[in-house]
C-alpha positions in Angstrom: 1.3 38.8 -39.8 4.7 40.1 -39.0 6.9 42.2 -36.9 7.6 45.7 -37.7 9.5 48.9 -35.9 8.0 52.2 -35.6 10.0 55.0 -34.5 7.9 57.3 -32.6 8.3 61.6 -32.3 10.0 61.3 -29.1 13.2 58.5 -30.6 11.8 55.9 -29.3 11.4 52.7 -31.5 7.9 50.7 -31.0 8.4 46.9 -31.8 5.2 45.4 -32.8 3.1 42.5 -34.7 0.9 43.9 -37.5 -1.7 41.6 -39.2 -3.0 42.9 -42.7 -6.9 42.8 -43.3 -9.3 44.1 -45.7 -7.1 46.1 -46.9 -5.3 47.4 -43.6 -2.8 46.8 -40.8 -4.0 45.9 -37.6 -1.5 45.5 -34.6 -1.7 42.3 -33.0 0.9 42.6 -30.3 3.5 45.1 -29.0 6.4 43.5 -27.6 7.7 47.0 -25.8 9.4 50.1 -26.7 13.5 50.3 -27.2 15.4 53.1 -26.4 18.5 52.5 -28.6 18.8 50.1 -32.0 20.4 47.6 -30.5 17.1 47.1 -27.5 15.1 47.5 -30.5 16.9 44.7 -32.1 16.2 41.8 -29.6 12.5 43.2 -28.8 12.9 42.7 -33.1 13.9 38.8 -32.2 11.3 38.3 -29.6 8.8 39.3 -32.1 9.9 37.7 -35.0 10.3 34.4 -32.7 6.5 35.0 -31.8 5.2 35.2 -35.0 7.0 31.9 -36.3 5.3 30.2 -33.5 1.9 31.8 -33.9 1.5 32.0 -37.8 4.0 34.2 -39.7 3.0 35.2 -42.9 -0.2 33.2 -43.1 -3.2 34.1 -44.4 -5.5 35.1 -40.9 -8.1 37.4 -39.7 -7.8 39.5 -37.0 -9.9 37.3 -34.8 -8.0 33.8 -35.2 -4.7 35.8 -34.8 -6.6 37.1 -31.4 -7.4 33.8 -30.0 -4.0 31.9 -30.6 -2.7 35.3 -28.6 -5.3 34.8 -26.0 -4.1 31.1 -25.8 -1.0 31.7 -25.4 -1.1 34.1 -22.6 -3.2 31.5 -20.8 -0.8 29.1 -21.0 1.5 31.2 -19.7 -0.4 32.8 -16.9 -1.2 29.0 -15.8 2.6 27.5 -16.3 3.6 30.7 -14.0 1.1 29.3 -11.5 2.6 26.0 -11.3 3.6 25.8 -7.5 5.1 22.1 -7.8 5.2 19.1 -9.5 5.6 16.0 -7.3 6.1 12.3 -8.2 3.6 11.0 -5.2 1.8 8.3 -7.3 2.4 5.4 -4.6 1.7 7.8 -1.5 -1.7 8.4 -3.1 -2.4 4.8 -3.3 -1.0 3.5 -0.8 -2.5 6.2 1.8 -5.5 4.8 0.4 -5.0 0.9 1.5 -3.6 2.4 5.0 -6.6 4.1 6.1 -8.5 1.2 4.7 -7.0 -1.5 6.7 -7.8 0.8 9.6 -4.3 2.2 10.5 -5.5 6.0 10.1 -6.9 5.3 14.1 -3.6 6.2 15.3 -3.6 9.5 14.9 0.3 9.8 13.9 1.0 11.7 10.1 5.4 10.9 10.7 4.3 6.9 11.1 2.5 6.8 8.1 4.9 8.9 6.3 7.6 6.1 8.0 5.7 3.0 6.7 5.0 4.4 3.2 8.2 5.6 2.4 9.6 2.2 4.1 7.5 0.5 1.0 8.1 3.0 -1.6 11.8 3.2 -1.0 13.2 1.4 1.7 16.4 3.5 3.2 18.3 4.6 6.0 16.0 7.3 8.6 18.5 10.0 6.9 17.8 9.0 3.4 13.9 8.7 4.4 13.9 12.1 5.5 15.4 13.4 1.7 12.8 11.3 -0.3 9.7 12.6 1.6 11.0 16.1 0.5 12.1 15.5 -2.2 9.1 13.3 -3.8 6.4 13.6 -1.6 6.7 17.2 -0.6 6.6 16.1 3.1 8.6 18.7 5.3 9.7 15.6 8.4 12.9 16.4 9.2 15.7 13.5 10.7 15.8 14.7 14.7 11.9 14.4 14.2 12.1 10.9 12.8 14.1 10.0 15.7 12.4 11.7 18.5 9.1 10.0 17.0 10.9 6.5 16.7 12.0 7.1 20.9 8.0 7.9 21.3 6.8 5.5 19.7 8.5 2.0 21.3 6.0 0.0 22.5 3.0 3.0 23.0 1.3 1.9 19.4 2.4 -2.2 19.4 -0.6 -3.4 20.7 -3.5 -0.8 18.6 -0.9 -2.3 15.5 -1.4 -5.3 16.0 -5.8 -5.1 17.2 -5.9 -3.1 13.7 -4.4 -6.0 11.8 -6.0 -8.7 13.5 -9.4 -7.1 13.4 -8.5 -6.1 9.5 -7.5 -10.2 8.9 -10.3 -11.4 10.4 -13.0 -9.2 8.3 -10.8 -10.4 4.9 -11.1 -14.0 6.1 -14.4 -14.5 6.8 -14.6 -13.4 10.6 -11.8 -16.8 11.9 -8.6 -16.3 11.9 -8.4 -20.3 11.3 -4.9 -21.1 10.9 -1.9 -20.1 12.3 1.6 -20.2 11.2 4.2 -19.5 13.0 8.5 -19.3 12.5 11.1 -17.3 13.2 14.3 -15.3 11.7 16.9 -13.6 12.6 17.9 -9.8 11.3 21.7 -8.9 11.5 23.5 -5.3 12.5 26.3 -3.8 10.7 28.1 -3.8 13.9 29.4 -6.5 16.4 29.2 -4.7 19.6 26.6 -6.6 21.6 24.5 -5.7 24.4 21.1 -7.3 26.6 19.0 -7.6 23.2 22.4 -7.7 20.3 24.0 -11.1 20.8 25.6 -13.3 18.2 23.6 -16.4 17.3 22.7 -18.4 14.8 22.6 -16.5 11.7 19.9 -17.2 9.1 21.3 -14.4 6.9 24.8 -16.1 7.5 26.1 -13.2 9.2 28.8 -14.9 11.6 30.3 -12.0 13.0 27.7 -9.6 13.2 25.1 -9.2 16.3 21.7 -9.9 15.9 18.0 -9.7 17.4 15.6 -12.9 16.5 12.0 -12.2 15.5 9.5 -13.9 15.6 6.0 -13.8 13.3 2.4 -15.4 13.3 0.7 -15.1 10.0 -2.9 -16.6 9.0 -4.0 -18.1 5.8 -2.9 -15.9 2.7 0.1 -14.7 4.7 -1.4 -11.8 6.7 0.9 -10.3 9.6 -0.9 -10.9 12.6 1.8 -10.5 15.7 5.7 -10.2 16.6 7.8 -10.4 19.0 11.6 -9.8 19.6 14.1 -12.2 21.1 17.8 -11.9 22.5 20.2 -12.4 19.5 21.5 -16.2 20.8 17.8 -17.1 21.7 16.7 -20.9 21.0 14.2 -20.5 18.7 12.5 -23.2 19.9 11.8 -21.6 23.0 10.0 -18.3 20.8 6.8 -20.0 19.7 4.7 -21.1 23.1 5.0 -17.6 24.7 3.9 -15.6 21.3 1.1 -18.1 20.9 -0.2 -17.9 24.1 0.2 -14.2 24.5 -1.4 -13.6 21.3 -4.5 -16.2 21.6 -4.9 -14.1 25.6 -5.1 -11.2 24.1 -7.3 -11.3 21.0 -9.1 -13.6 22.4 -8.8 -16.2 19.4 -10.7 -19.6 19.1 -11.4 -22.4 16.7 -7.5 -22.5 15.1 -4.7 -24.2 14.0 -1.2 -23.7 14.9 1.1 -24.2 11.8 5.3 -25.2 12.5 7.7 -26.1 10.9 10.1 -29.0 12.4 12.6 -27.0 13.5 10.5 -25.6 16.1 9.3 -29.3 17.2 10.8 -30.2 20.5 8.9 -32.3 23.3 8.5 -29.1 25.7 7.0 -27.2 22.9 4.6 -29.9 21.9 3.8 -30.8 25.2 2.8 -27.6 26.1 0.5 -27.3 22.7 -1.1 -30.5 23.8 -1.8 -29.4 27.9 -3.0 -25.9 26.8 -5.4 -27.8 24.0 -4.1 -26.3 21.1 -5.1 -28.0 18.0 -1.6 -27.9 15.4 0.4 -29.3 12.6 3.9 -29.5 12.9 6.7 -30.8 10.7 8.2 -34.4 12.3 11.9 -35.0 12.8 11.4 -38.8 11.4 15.0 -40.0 11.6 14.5 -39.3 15.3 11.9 -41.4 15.9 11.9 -44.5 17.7 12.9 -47.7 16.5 9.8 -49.1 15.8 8.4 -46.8 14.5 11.6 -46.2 12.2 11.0 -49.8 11.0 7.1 -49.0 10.3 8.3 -45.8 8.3 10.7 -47.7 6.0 8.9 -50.6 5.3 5.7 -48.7 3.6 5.7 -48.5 -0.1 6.8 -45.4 -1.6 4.3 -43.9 -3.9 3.8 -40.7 -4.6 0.7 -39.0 -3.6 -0.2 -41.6 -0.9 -0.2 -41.0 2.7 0.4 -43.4 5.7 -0.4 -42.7 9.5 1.1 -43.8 12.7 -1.9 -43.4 15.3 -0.1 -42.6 19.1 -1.1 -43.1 22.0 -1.6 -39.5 23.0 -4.3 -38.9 20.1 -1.6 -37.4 17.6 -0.9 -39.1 14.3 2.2 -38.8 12.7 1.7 -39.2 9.3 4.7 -39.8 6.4 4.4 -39.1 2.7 6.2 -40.2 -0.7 7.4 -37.3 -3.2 9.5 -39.0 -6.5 10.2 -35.5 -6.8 11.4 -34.7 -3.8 13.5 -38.2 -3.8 15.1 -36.9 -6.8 16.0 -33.5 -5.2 17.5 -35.7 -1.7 19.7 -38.4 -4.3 20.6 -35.2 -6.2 21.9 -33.1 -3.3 23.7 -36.1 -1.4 25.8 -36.8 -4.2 27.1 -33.5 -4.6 28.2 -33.5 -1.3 29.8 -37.1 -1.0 31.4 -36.1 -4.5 32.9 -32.8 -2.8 34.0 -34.9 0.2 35.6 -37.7 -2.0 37.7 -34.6 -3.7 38.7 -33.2 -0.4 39.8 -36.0 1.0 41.2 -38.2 -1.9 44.1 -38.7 0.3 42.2 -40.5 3.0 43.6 -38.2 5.8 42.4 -35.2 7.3 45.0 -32.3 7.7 44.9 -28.4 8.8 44.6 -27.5 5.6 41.5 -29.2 5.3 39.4 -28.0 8.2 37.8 -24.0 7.2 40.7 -21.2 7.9 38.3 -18.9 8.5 37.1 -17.3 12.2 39.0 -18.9 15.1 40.4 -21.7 13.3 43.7 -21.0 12.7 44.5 -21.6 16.7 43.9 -25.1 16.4 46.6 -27.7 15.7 46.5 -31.0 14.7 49.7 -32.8 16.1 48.9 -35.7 13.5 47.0 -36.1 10.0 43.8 -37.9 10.9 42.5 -41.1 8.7 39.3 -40.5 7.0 37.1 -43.1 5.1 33.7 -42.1 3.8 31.3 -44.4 5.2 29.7 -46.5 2.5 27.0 -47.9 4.4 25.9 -44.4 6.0 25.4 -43.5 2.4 22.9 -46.4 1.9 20.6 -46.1 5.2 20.7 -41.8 4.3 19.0 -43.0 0.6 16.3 -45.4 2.3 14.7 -41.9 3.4 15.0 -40.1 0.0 12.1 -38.5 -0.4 10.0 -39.4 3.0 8.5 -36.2 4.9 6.6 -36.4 8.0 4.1 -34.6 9.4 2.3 -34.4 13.3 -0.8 -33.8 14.1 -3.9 -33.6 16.5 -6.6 -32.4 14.3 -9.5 -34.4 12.6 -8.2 -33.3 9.2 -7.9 -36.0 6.3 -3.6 -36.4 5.5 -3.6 -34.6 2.2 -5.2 -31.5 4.5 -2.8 -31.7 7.0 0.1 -32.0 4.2 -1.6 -29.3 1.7 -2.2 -26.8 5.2 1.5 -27.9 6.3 3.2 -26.5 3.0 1.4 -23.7 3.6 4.1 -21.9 5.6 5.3 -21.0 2.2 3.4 -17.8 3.3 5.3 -17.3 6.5 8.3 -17.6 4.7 7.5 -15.1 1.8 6.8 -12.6 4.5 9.9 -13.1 5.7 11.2 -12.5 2.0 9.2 -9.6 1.2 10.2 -8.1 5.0 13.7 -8.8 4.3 14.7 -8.2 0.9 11.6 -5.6 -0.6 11.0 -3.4 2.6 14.7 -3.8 3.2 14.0 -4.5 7.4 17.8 -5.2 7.3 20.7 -4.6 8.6 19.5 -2.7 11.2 21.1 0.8 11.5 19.8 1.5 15.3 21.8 0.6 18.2 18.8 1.4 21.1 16.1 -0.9 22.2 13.7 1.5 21.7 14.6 2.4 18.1 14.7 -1.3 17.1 11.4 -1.7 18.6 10.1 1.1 16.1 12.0 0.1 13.0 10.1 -3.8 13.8 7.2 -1.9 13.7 6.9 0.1 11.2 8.0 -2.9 8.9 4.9 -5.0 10.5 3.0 -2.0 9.1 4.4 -1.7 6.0 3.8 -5.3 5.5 0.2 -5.4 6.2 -0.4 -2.7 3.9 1.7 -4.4 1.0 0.4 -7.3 1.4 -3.7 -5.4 0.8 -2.3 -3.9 -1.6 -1.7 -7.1 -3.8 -5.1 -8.7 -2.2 -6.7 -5.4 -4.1 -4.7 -5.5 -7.1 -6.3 -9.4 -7.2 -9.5 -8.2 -6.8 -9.6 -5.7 -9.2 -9.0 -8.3 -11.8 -7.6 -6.3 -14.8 -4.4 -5.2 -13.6 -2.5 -8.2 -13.3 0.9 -6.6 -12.0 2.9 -7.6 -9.1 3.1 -4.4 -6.0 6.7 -3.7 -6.7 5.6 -3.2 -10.7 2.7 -1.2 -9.2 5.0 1.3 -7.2 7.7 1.7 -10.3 5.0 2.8 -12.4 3.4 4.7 -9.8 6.7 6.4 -9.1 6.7 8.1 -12.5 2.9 9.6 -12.1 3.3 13.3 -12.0 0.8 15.6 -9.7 1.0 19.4 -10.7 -0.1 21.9 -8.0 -1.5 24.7 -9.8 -2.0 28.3 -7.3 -5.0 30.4 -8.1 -3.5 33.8 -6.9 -7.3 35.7 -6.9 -8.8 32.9 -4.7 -6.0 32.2 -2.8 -6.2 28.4 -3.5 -4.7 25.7 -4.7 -5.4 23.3 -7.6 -4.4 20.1 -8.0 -3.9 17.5 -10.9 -2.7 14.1 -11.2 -1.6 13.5 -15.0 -2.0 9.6 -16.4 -0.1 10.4 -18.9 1.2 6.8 -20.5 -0.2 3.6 -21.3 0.9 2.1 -18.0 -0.6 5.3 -15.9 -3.4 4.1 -17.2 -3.1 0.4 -16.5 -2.7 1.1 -12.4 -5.4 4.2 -12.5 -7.9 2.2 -10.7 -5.9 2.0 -7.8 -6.1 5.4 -7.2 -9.8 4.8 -6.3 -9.2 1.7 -3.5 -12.9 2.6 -2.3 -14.4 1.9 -5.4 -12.6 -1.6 -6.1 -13.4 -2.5 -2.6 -17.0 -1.4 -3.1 -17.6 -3.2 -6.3 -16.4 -6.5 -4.5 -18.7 -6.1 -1.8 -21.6 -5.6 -4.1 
């Protein structure tokens, strides 16, 4: 097989692919007809270039030469086809665990696209807008996301919130059971302030920034159940009673446990757990205790794993435990601090220089250097409570319950990680109430559904990847959109193309995992 030029009675020059068999030439192709030498040259090329690629000089018949020329038209017909390639391995599965916990009720496509992208990759509205384009071949332009975000304060909150609840409850057996409950706070890059943007106490350490405070109740395993936002400068002691009580009202909950940590332990609070006959466990403020029962504290042995309880009068028990770890870890940390106050102040006086230049500071004056002695004996009563922790209750439950469902708000707190830092919930870019309210919920969303997502990846069994690991692979899952012009349809394919495709192709069948656990 090989290229040849014919000049033809009118001047023209024929380039063509001739095969020889049996004796004979056959053509195989024509690659066009040239006018002048130099067309006829490059049609020439092309042919020559085709037959390197398709066989050359080889040894053929007519009929193999015919099929590798069929095949290669087909591919090229279906490559000119190709209307799009798109990278939307996590929309696929993640659609998938959205309509599953139930969220495909609210009829809204730019929320979903919202909560999904906020997972995939968390960015400004702007940004968001670009990726869906861009990756997902989602057409939602920026004034839409805004307009949507304006529509959407507070008219979907409470169907959120019935979804996940009614979602959480199925997962966990029909009870919500416990209930755990804190608070954080999430900063602005801006320190205007208004009604809702106050300074405050800053968990991020944000200082100068204004802030909103939210608060969360999770149950057992971490699932989002409700939220609520709070004034920037809000107590946040004052947050838990009214999201409690609002939340038990409304979904009608029985048969739980409130979960606290101590920070959120004040009399008001617990007084108001105790009148409305809510059963909870609540970290204890121990070196706040009274003297008595300061006395009946230190003088029990410390051993670790052991539990001793302090009935009251009011049917609570306050019950103290002994970690040597956790002794170690107190010891450790107070003598980096005295040894960073002995090098301060190895003068023994306290100057200007001493106190933090930073903020409002440097309108302060000190007329005279003050005398400073570290307090020996301070340092001795802190170590008698090295590693006591305390612990209130009013349930029936054994201590090592109470301590083992205490610890527990480890899931509270990684929700406030994953919120924070993987679905990037701040700083906060909007500067309405409205829009704030929207960007809080479409994170609770986007929660929810990662946290599914790695309850399925568990029950599957064989994947044994973490979500984020799950999306970056996902993220390099092509789907080609192929157009059948006769039909008038589309095609579509998603390629698993590697090793780790592979690994994570189950979850683009949610159904079928969830299914096979049911069975």
């Amino acid at each position: 097989m090989f290229p040849r030029k014919k000049r033809n009675r009118t001047g023209t020059i024929s380039v063509v692919v001739v095969d020889k068999s049996r004796g004979g030439f056959k053509e195989v192709k024509s690659f066009g007809v040239a006018k002048t030498e130099e067309e006829a040259d490059r049609l020439y090329a092309k042919a020559s270039e085709w037959v390197r690629r398709f066989g050359g000089q080889q040894e053929i018949d007519f009929a193999q030469s015919s099929i590798i020329q069929q095949e290669f038209l087909e591919s090229e017909r279906v490559l000119n086809n190709i209307s799009a390639v798109v990278l939307n391995g996590p929309q696929q599965i993640l659609n998938q665990v959205y309509d599953s916990i139930g969220f495909n009720r609210i009829k809204d496509e730019v929320l979903r696209h919202l909560v999904i992208s906020r997972i995939c990759q968390p960015l400004s509205k702007s940004a968001t807008a670009d990726y869906l384009k861009s990756y997902f071949h989602e057409d939602v332009s920026l004034d839409q996301i805004y307009r949507y975000m304006d529509k959407l304060y507070n008219k979907q909150r409470e169907l959120v919130q019935q979804i996940s609840v009614e979602h959480t409850r199925k997962i966990l057996g029909g009870n919500i059971g416990l209930m755990f409950y804190d608070v954080t706070s999430l900063y602005f890059e801006t320190g205007i302030q208004d009604e809702l943007r106050t300074n405050g106490f800053s968990k991020d350490g944000k200082t100068s920034e204004s802030q909103i405070i939210l608060g969360l109740l999770v149950s057992a395993d971490g699932y989002p159940l409700s939220y609520s936002i709070f004034n920037g400068a809000q107590y946040e002691g004052r947050t838990m009673i009214p999201i409690i009580d609002d939340f038990i009202l409304r979904f009608n909950i029985k048969d739980f446990v409130v979960v606290a940590d101590s920070g959120l332990l004040n009399k008001t609070n617990v007084d108001l757990l105790r009148q409305a006959g809510y059963k909870y466990i609540l970290g204890a403020r121990i070196k706040k205790e009274p003297a008595d029962i300061v006395e009946w504290m230190l003088a029990q042995e410390k051993v670790s794993g052991t539990y001793h309880e302090y009935y009251r009068k009011n049917g609570e028990r306050l019950i103290v435990g002994y970690s040597e770890q956790r002794a170690k870890k107190d010891a450790h940390n107070r003598e980096k601090g005295i040894e960073r106050l002995r090098k301060a102040y190895s003068s023994g006086v306290l100057t200007k220089a001493s106190i933090n230049r930073r903020g409002y500071n440097k309108f302060l004056t000190i007329s005279k250097d003050v005398q400073v002695v570290i307090n020996e004996q301070e340092i001795e009563n802190d170590a008698k409570w090295d590693g006591l922790k305390g612990y209130v209750t009013n349930t029936d439950l054994d201590a090592e319950q109470v301590v083992a469902q205490y610890h527990s708000l480890w899931y509270v707190e990684r929700a406030f990680r994953v919120t924070k830092g993987n679905l990037e919930a701040r700083p906060i870019f909007h500067f309405t109430e409205k829009r704030i309210e929207a960007h809080i919920c479409i994170c609770f969303i986007a929660y929810k559904v990662y946290k599914e997502l790695q309850r399925i990846i568990a029950l599957h069994g064989g994947i044994n990847l973490s979500v984020d690991k799950v999306i970056d692979i996902a993220k390099t899952i092509p789907t080609i959109k192929l157009s059948l012009p006769y039909g008038d349809t589309e095609r579509v394919k998603t390629l698993f193309l590697t090793e780790k495709h592979q690994r994570i192709k189950p979850l683009f069948d949610i159904k079928a995992i969830l299914d096979k656990k049911q069975d």
